[in-house]
N, C-alpha and C positions, 0 to 999 in steps of 0.2 A: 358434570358441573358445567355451568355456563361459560362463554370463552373471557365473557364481560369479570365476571366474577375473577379469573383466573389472573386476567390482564390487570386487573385492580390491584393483586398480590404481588403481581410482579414489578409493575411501575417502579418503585422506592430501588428494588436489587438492580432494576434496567438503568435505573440515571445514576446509583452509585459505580456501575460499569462503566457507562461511556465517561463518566466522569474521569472514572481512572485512564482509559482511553486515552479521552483528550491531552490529559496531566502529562502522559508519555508519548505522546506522538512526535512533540517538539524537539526530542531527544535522538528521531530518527528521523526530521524530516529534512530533505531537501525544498522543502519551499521557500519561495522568497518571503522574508519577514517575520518566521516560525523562528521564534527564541524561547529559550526555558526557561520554566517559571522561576522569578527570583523568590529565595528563600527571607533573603534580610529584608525586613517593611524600607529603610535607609538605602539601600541601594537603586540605585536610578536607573530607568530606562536603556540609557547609553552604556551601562557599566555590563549589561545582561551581555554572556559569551554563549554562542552557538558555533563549537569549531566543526562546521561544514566540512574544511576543507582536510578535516581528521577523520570524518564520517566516513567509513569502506562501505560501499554499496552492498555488500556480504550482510552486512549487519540488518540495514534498512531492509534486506530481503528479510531477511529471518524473521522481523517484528513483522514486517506486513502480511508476511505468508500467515504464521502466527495467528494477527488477528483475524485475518481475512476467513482463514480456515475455522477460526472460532464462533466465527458470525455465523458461517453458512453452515454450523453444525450442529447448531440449536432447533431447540422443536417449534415447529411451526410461528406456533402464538408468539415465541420471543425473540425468533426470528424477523416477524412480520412488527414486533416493536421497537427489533432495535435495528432493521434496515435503514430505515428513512432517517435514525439517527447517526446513523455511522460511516453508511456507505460513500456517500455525495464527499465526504472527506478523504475516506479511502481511495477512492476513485481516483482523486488529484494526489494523492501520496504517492501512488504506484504512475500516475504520469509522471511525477517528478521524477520518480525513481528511473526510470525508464530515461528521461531526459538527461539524467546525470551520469549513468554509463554511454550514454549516446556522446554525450561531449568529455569523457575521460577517452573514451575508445576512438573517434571520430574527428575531434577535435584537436585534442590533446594527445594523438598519438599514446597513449596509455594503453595496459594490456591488462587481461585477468587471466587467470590460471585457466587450462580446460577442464578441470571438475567442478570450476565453482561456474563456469557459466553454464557445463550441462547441468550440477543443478537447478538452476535458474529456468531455464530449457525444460528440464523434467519437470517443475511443478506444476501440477494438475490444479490450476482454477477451482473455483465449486461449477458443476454442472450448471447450463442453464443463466449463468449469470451471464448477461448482455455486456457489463461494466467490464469484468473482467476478460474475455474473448476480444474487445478493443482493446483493452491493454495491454492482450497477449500479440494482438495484430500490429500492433504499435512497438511493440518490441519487437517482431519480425523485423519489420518492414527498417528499423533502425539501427538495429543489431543483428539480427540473426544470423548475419553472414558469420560471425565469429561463433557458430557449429554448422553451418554450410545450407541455412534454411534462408529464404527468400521468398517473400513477398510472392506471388502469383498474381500476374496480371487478370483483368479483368474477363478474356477471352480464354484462360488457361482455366479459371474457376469454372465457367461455364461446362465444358468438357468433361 
């Protein structure tokens, strides 16, 4: 079959995904200005609750590993249609993430357990992704002391 053909099929299953996607991202995000979609037409802008500050970064891993690993484990063609819609989002999800254990741990003198962060620690990226390898170098570089990994200077990579 042709790839045109195939992608034609999949278009309608590929936007009711991200759709769903998008609908739950808000539910895990640490972004600034990400609130959940309100249910009642009557309820105003102001009245939307996003308790952030209830959100365990545990959680936010699990959805984005979740997705992330979902993306990158489709075949080719739906891979290659639902990147561009998904990823540039994800991208900043897991910076955020990353930026919200940096300032509980960092900032906030906050701790996490050691299994939940060598979780965090163990999870294998998808190969090859560019996105994720900065985000994995970004959480080094800002956490990783709490399981004893640190950033390599620029002369040490070399070597």
């Amino acid at each position: 079959m042709r790839d045109s053909y195939i992608v034609s099929r999949l278009r309608p299953h590929i936007a009711e995904f991200v759709a769903a996607c998008m609908s739950y991202l808000p539910y895990f995000s640490y972004l600034p200005g990400s609130q959940i979609p309100s249910t009642a037409a009557t309820q105003s802008q102001t009245n939307q609750y996003q308790p952030k500050d209830k959100l365990h970064p545990s959680e936010t891993f699990l959805f984005l590993s979740a997705l992330t690993n979902h993306l990158f484990s489709q075949p080719p063609l739906a891979q290659a249609s639902l990147t561009p819609l998904l990823l540039p989002r994800l991208s900043e999800e897991w910076k955020a993430w990353v930026g919200k254990v940096d300032e509980v741990v960092n900032r906030q003198g906050g701790m996490f357990g050691s299994d939940t962060v060598r979780t965090w620690e163990d999870h294998k990226g998808p190969d090859g992704s560019h996105i994720m390898r900065e985000i994995r170098d970004m959480w080094v570089t800002k956490v990783g002391w709490l399981v004893g990994r640190m950033r390599q200077h620029a002369m040490e990579e070399e070597l």
